[in-house]
mmJSON file of the N, C-alpha and C atoms, coordinates in Angstrom:
{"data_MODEL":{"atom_site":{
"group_PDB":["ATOM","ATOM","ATOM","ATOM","ATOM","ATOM","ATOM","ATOM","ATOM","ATOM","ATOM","ATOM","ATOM","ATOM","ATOM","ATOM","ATOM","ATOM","ATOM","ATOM","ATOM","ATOM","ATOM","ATOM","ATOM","ATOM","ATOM","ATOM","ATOM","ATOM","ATOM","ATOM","ATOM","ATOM","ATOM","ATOM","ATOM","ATOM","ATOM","ATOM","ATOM","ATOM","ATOM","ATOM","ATOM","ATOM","ATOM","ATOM","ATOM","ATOM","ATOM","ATOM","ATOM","ATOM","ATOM","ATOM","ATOM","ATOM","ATOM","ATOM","ATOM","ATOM","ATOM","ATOM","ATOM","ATOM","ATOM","ATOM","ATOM","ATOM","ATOM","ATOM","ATOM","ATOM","ATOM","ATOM","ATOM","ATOM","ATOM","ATOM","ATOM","ATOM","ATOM","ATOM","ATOM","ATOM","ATOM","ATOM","ATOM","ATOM","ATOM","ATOM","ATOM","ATOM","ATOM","ATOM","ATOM","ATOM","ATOM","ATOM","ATOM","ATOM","ATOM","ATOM","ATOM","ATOM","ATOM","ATOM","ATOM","ATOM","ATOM","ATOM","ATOM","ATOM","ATOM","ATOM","ATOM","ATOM","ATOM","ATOM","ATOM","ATOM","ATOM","ATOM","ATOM","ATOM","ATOM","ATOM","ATOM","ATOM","ATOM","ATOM","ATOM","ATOM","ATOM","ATOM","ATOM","ATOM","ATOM","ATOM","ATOM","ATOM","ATOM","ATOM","ATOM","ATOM","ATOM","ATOM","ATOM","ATOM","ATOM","ATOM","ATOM","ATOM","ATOM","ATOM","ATOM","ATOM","ATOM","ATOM","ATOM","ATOM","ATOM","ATOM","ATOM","ATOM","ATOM","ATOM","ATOM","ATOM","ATOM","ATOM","ATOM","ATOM","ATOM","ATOM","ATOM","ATOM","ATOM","ATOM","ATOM","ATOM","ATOM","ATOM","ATOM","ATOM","ATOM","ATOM","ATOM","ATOM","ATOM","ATOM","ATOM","ATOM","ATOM","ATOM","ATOM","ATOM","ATOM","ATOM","ATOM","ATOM","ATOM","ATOM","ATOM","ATOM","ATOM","ATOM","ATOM","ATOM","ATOM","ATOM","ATOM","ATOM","ATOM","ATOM","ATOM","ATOM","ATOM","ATOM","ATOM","ATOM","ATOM","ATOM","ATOM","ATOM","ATOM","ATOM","ATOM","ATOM","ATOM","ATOM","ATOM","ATOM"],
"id":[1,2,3,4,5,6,7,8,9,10,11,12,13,14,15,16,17,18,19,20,21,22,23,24,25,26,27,28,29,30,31,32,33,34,35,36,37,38,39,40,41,42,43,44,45,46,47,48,49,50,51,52,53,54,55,56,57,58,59,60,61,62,63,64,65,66,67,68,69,70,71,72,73,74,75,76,77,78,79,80,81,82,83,84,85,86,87,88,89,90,91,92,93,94,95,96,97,98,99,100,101,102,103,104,105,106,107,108,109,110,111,112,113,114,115,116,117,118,119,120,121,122,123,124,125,126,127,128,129,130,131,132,133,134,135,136,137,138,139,140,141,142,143,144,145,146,147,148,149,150,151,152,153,154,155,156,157,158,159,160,161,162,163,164,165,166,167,168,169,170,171,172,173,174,175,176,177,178,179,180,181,182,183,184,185,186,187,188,189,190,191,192,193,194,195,196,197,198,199,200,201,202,203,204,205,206,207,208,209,210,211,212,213,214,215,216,217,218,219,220,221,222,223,224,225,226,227,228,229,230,231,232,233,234],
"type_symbol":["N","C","C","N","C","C","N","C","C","N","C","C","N","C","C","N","C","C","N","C","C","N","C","C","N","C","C","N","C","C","N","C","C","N","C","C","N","C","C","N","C","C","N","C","C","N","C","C","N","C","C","N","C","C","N","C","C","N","C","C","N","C","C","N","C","C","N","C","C","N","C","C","N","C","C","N","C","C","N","C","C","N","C","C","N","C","C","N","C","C","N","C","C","N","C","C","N","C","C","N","C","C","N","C","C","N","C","C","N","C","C","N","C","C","N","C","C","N","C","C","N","C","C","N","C","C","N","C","C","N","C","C","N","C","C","N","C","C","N","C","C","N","C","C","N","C","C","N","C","C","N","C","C","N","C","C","N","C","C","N","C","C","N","C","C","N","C","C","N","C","C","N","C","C","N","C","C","N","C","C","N","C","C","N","C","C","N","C","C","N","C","C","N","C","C","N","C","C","N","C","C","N","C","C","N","C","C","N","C","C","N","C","C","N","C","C","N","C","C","N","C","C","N","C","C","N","C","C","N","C","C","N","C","C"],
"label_atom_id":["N","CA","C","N","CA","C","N","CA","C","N","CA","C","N","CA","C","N","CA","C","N","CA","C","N","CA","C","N","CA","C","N","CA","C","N","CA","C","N","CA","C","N","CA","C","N","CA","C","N","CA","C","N","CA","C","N","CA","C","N","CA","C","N","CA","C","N","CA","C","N","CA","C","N","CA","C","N","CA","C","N","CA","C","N","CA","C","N","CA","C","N","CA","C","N","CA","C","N","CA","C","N","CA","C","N","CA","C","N","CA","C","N","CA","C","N","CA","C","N","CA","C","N","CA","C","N","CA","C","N","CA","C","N","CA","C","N","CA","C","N","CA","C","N","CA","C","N","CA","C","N","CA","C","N","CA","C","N","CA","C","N","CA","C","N","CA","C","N","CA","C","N","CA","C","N","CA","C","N","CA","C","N","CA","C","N","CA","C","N","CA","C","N","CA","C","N","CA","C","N","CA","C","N","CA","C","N","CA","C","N","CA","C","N","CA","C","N","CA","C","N","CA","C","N","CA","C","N","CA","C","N","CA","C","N","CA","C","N","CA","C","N","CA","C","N","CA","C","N","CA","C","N","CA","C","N","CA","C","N","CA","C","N","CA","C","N","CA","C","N","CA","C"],
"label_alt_id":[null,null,null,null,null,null,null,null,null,null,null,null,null,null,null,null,null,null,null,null,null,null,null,null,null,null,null,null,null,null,null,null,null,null,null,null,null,null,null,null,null,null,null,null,null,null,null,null,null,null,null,null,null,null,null,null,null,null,null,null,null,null,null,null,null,null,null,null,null,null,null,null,null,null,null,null,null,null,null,null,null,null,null,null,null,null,null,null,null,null,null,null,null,null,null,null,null,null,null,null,null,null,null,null,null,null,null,null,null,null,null,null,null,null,null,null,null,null,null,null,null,null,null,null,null,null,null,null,null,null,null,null,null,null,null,null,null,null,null,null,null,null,null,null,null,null,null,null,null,null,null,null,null,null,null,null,null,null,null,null,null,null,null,null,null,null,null,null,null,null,null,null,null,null,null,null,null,null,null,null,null,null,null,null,null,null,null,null,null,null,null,null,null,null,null,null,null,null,null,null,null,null,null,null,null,null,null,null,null,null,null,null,null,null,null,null,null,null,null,null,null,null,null,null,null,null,null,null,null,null,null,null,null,null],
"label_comp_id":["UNK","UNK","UNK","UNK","UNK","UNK","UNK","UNK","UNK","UNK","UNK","UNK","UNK","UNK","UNK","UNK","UNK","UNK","UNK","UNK","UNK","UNK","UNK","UNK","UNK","UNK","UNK","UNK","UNK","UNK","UNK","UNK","UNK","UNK","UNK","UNK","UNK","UNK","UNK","UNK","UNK","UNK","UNK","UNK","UNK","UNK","UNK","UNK","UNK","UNK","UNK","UNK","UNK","UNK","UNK","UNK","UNK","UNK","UNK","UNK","UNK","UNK","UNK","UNK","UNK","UNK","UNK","UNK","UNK","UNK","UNK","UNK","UNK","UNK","UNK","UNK","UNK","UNK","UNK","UNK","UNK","UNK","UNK","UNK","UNK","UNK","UNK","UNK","UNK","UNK","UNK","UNK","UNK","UNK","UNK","UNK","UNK","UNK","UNK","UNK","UNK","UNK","UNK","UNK","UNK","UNK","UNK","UNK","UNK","UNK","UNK","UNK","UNK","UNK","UNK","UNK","UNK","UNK","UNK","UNK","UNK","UNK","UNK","UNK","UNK","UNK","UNK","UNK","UNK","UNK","UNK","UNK","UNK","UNK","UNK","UNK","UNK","UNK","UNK","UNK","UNK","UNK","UNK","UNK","UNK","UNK","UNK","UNK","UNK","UNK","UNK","UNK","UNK","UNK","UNK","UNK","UNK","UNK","UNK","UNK","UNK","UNK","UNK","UNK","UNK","UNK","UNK","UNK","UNK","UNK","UNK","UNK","UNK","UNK","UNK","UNK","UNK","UNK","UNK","UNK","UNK","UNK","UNK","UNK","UNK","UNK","UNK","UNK","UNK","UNK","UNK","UNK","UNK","UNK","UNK","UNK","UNK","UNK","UNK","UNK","UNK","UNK","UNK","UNK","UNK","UNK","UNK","UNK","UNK","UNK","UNK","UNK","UNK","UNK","UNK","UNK","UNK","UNK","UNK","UNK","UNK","UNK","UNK","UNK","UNK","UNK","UNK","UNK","UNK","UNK","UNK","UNK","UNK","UNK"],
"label_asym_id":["A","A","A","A","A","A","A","A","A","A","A","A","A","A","A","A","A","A","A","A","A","A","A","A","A","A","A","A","A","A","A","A","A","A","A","A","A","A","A","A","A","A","A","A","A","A","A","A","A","A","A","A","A","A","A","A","A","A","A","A","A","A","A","A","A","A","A","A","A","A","A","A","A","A","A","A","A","A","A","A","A","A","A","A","A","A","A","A","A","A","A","A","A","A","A","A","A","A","A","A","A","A","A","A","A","A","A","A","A","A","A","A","A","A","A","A","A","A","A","A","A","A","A","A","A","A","A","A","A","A","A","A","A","A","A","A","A","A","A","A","A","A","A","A","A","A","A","A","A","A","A","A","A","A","A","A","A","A","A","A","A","A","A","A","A","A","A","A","A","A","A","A","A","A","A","A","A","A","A","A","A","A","A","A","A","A","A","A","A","A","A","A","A","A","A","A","A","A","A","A","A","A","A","A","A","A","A","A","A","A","A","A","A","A","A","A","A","A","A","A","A","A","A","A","A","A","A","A","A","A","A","A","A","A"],
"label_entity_id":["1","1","1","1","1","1","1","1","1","1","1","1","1","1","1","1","1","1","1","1","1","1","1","1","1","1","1","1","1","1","1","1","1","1","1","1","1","1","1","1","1","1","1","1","1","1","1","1","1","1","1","1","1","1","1","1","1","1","1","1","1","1","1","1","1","1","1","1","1","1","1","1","1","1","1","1","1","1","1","1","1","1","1","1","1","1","1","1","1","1","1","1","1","1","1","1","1","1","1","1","1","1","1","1","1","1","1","1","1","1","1","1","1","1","1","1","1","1","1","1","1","1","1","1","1","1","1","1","1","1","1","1","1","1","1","1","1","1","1","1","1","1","1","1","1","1","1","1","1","1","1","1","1","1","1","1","1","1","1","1","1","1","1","1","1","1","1","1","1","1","1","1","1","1","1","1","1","1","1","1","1","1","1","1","1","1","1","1","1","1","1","1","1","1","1","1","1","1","1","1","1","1","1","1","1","1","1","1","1","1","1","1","1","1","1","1","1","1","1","1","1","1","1","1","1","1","1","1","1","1","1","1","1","1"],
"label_seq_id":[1,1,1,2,2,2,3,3,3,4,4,4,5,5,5,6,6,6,7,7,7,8,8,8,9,9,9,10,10,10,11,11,11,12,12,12,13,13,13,14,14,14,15,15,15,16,16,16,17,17,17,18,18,18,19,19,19,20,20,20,21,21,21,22,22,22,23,23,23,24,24,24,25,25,25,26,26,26,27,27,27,28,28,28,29,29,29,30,30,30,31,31,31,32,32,32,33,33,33,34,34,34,35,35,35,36,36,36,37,37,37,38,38,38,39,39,39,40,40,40,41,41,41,42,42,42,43,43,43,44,44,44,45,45,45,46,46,46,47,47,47,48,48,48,49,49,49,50,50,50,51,51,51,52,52,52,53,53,53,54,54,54,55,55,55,56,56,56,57,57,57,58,58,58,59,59,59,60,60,60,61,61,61,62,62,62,63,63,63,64,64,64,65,65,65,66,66,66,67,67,67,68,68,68,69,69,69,70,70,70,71,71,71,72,72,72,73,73,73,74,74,74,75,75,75,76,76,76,77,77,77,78,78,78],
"pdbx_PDB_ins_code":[null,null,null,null,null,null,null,null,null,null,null,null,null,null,null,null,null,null,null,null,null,null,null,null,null,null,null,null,null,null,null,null,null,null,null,null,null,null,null,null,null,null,null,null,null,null,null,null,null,null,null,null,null,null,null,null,null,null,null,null,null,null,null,null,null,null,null,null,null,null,null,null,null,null,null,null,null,null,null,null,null,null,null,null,null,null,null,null,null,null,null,null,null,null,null,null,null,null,null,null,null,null,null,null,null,null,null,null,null,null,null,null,null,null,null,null,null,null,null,null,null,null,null,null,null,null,null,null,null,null,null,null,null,null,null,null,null,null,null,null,null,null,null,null,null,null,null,null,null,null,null,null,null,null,null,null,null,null,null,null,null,null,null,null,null,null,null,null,null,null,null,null,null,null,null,null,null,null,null,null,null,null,null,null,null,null,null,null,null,null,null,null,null,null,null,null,null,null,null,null,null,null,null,null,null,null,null,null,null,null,null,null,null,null,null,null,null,null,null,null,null,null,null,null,null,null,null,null,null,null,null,null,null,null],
"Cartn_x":[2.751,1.967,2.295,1.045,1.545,1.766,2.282,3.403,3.062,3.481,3.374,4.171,5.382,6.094,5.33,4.823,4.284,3.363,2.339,0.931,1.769,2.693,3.417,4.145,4.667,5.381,3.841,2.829,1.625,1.284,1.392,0.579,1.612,2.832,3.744,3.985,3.436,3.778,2.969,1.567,0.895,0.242,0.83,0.013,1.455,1.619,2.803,2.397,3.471,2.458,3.738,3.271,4.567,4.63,4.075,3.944,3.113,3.599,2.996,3.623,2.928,2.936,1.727,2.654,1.094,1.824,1.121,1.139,0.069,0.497,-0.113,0.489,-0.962,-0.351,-0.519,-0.389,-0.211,-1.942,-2.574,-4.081,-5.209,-4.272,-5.58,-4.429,-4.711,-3.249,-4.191,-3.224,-3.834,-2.841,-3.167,-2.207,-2.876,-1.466,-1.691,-1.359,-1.986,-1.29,-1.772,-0.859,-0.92,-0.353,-1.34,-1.407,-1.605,-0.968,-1.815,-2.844,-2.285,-3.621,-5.156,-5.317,-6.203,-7.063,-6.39,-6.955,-8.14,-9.295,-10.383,-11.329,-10.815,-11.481,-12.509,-13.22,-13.571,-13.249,-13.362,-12.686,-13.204,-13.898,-14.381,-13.589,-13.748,-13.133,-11.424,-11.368,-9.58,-9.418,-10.383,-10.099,-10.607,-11.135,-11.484,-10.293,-9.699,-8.62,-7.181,-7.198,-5.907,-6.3,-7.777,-8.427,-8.354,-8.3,-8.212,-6.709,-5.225,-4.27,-3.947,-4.404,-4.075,-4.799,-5.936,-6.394,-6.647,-5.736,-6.156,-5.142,-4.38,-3.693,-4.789,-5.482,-6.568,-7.399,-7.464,-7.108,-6.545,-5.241,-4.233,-4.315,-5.051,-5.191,-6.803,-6.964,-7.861,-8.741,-7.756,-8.467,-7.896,-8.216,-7.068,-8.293,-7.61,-8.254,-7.22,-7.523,-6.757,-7.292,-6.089,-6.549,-5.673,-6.713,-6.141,-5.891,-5.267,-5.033,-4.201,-4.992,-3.87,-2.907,-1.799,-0.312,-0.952,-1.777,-2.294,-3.209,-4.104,-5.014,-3.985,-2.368,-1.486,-0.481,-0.619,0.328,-0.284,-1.665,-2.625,-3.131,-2.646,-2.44,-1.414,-0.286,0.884,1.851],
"Cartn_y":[91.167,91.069,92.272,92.775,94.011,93.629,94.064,93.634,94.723,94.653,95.199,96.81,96.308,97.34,98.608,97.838,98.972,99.798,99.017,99.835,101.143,100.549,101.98,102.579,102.484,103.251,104.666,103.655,103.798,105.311,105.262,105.905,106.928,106.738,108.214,109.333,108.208,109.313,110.511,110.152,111.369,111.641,110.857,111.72,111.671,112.396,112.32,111.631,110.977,110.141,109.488,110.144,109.877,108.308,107.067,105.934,105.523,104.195,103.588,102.121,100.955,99.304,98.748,97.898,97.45,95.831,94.754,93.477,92.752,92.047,90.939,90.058,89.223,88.16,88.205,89.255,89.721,90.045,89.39,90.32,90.739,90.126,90.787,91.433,92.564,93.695,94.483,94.248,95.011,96.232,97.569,98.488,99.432,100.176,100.675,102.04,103.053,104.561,105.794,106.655,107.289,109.346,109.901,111.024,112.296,113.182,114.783,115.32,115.013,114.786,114.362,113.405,112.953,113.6,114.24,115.581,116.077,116.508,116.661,116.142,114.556,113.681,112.76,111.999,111.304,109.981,108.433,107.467,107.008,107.573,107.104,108.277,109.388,110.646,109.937,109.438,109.527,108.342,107.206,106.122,106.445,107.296,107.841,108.698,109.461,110.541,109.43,108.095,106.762,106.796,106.373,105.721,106.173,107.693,109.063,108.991,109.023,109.334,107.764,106.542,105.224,105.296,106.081,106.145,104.895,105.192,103.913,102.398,102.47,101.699,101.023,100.754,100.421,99.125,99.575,98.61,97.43,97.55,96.373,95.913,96.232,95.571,95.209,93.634,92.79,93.265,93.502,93.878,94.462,95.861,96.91,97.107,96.562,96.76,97.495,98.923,99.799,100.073,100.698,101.439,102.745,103.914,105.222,106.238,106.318,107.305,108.239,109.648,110.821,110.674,111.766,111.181,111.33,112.067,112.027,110.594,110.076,108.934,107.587,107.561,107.032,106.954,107.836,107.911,107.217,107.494,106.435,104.978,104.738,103.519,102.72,103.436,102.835,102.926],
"Cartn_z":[32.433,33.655,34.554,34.947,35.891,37.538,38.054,39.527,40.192,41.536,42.161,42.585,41.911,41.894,40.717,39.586,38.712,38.93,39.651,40.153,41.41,42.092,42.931,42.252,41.345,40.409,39.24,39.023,38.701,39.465,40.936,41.547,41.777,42.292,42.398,41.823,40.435,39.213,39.538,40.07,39.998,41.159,42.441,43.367,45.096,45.558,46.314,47.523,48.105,49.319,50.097,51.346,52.477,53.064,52.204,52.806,51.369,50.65,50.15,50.313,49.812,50.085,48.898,47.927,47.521,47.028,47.428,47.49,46.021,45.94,44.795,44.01,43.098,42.454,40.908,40.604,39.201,38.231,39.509,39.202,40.269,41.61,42.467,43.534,43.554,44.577,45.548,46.446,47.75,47.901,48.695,48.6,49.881,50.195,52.03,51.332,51.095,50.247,51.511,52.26,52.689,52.133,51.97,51.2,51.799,51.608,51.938,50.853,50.19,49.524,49.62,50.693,51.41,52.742,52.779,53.762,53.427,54.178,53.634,53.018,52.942,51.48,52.658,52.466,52.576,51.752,52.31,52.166,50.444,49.644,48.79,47.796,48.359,47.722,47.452,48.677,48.339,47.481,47.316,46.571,44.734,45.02,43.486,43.196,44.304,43.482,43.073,44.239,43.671,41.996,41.843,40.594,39.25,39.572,38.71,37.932,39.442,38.999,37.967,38.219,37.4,36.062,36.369,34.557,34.125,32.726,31.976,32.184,33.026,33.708,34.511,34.946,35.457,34.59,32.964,32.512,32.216,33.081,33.365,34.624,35.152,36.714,37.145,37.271,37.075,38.883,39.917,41.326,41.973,42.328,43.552,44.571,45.814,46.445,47.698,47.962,49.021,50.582,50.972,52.503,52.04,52.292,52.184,53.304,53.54,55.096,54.666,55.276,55.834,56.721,56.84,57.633,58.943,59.203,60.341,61.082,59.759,60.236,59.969,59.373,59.487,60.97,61.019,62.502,63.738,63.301,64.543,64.266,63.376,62.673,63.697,63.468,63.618,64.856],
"occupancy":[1.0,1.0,1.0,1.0,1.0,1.0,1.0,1.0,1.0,1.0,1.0,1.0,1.0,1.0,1.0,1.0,1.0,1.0,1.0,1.0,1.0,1.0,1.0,1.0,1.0,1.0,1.0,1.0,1.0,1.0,1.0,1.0,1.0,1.0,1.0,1.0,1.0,1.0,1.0,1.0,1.0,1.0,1.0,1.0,1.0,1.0,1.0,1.0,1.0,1.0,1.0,1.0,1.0,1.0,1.0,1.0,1.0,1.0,1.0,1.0,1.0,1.0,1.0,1.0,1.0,1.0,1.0,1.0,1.0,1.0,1.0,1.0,1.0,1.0,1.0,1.0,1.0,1.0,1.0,1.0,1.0,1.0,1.0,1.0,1.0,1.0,1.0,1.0,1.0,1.0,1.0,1.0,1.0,1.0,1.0,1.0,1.0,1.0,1.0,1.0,1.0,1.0,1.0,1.0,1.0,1.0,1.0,1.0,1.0,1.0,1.0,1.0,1.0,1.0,1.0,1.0,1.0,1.0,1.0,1.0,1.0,1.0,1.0,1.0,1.0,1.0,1.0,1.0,1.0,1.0,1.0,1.0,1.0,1.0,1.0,1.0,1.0,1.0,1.0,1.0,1.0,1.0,1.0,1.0,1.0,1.0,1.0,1.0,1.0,1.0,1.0,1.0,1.0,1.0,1.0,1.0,1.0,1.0,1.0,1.0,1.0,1.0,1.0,1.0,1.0,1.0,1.0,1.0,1.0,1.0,1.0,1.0,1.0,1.0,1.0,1.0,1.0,1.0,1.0,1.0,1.0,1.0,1.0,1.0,1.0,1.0,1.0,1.0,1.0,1.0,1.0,1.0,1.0,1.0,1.0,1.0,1.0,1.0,1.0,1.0,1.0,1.0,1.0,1.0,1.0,1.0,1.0,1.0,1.0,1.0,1.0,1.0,1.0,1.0,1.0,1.0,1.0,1.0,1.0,1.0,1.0,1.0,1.0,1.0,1.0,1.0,1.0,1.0,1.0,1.0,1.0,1.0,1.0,1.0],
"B_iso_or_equiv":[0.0,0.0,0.0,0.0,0.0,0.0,0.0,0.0,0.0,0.0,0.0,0.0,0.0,0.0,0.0,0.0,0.0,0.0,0.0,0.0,0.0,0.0,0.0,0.0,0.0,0.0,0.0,0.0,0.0,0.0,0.0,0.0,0.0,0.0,0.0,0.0,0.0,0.0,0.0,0.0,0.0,0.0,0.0,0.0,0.0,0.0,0.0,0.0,0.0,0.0,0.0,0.0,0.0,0.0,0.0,0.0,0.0,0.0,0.0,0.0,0.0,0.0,0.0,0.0,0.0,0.0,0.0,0.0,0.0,0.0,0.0,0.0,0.0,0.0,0.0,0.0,0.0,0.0,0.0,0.0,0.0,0.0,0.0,0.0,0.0,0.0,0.0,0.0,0.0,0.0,0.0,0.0,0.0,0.0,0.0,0.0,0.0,0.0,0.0,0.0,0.0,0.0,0.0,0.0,0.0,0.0,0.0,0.0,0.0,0.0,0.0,0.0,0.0,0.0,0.0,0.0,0.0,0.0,0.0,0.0,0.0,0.0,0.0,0.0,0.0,0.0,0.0,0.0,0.0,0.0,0.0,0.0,0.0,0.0,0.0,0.0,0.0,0.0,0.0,0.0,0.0,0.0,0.0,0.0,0.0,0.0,0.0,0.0,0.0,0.0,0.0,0.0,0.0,0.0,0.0,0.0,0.0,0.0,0.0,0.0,0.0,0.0,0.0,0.0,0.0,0.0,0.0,0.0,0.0,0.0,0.0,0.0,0.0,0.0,0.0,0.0,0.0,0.0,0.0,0.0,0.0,0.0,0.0,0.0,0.0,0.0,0.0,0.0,0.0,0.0,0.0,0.0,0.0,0.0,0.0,0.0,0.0,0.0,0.0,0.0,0.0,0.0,0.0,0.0,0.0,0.0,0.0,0.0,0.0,0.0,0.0,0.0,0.0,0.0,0.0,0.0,0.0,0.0,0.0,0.0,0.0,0.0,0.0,0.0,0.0,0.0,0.0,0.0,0.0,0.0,0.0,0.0,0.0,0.0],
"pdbx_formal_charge":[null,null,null,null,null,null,null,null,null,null,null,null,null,null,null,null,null,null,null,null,null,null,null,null,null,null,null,null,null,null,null,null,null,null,null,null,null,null,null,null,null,null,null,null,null,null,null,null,null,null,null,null,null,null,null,null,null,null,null,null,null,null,null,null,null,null,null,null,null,null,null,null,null,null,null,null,null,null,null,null,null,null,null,null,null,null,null,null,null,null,null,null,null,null,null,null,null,null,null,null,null,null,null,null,null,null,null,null,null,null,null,null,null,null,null,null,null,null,null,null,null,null,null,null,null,null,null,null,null,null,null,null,null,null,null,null,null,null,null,null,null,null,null,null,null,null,null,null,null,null,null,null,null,null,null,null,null,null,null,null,null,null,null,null,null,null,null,null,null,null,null,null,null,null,null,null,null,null,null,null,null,null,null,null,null,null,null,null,null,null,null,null,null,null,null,null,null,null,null,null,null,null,null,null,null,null,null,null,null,null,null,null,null,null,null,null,null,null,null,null,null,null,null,null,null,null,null,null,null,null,null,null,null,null],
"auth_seq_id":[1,1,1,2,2,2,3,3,3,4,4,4,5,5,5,6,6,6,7,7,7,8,8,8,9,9,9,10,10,10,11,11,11,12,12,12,13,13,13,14,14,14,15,15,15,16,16,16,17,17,17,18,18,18,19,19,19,20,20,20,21,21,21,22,22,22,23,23,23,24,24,24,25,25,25,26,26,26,27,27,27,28,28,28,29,29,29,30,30,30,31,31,31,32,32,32,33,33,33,34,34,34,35,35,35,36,36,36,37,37,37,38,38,38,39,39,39,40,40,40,41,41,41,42,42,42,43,43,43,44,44,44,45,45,45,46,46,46,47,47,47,48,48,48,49,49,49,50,50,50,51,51,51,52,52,52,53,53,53,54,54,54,55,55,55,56,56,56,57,57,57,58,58,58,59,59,59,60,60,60,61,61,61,62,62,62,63,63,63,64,64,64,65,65,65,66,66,66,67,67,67,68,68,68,69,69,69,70,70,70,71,71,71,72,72,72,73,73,73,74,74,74,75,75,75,76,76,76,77,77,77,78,78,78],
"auth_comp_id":["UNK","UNK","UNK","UNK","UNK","UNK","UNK","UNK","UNK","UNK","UNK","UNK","UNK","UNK","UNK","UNK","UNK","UNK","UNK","UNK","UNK","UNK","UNK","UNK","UNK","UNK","UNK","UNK","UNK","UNK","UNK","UNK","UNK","UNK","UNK","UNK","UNK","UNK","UNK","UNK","UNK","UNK","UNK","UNK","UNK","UNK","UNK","UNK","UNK","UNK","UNK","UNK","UNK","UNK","UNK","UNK","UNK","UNK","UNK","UNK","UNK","UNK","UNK","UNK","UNK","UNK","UNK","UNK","UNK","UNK","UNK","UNK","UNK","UNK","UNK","UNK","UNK","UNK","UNK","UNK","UNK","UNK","UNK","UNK","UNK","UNK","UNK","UNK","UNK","UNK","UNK","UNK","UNK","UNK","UNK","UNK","UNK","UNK","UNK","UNK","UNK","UNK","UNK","UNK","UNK","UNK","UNK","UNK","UNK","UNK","UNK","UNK","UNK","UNK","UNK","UNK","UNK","UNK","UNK","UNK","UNK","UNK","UNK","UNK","UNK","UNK","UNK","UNK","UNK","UNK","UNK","UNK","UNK","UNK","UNK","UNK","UNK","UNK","UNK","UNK","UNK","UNK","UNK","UNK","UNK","UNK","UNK","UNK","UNK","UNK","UNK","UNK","UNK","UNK","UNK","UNK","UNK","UNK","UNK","UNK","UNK","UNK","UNK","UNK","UNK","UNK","UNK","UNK","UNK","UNK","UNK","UNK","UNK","UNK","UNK","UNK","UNK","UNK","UNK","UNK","UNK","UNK","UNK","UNK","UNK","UNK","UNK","UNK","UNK","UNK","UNK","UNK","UNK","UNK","UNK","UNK","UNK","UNK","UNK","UNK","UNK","UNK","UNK","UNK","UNK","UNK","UNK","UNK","UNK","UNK","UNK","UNK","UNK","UNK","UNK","UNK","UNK","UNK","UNK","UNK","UNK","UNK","UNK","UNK","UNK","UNK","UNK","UNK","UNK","UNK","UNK","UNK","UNK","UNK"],
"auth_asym_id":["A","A","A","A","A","A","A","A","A","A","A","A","A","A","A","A","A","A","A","A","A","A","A","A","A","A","A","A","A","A","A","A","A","A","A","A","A","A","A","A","A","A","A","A","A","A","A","A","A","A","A","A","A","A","A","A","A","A","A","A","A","A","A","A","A","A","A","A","A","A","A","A","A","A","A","A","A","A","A","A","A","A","A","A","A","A","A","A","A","A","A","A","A","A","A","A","A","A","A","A","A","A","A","A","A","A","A","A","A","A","A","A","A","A","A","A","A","A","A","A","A","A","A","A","A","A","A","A","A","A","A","A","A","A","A","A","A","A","A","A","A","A","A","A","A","A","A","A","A","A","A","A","A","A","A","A","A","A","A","A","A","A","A","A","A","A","A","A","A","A","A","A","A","A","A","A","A","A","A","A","A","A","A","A","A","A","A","A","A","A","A","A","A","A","A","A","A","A","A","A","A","A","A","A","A","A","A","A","A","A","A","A","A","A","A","A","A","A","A","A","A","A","A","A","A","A","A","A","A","A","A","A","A","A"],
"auth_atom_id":["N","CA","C","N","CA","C","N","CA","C","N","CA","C","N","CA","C","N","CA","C","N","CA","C","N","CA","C","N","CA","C","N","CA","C","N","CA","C","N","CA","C","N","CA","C","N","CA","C","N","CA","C","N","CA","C","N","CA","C","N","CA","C","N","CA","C","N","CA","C","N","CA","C","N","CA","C","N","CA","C","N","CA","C","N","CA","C","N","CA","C","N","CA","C","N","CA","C","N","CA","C","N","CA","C","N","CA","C","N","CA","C","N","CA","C","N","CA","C","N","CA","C","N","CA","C","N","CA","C","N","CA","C","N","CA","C","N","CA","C","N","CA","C","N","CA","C","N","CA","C","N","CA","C","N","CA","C","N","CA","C","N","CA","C","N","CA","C","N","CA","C","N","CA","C","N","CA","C","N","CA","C","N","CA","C","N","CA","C","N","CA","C","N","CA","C","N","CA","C","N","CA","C","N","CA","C","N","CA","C","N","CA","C","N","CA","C","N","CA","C","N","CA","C","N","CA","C","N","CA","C","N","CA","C","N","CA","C","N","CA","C","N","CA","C","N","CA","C","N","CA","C","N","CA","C","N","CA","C","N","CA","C","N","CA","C","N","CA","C","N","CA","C"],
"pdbx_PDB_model_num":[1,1,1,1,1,1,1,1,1,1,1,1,1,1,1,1,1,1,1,1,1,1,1,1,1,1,1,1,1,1,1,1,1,1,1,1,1,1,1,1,1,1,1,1,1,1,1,1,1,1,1,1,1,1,1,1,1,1,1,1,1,1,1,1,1,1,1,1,1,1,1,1,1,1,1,1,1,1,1,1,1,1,1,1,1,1,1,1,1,1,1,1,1,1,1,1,1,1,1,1,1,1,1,1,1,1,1,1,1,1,1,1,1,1,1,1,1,1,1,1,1,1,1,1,1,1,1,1,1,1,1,1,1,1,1,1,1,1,1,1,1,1,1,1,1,1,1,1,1,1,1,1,1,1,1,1,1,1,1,1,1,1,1,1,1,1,1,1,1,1,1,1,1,1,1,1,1,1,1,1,1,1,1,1,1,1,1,1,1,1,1,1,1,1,1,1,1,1,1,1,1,1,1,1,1,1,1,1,1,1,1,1,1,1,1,1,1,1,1,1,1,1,1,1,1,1,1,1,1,1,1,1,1,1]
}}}
């Protein structure tokens, strides 16, 4: 069963990110990923570049549903 810890383990691997959180119950995960990477993107852009780095891992996860913010649209978050 994939966890929560794996899908963030999932995502570090390939994309760097000064703030991540991701919650679930072994098939529907919610996740808070904050990126520089995200700069420039628009909110669909940055949820396709999450989607990209999980690949075929994506396969193993039944519902991700995110919030993606730059450190900047993070800081006004918080």
């Amino acid at each position: 069963m994939v966890t929560p810890e794996n899908i963030k383990a999932y995502i570090l691997q390939g994309l760097a990110c000064e703030h991540i959180a991701v919650e679930g119950d072994g098939r529907h995960f919610d996740a808070v990923i904050v990126s520089k990477a995200f700069e420039g993107k628009g909110v669909l852009q940055q949820q396709r570049l999450v989607f990209q780095v999980l690949g075929d891992k994506m396969e193993e996860i039944h519902a991700l549903s995110m919030k993606t913010f730059t450190p900047e649209q993070w800081r006004k978050q918080t």
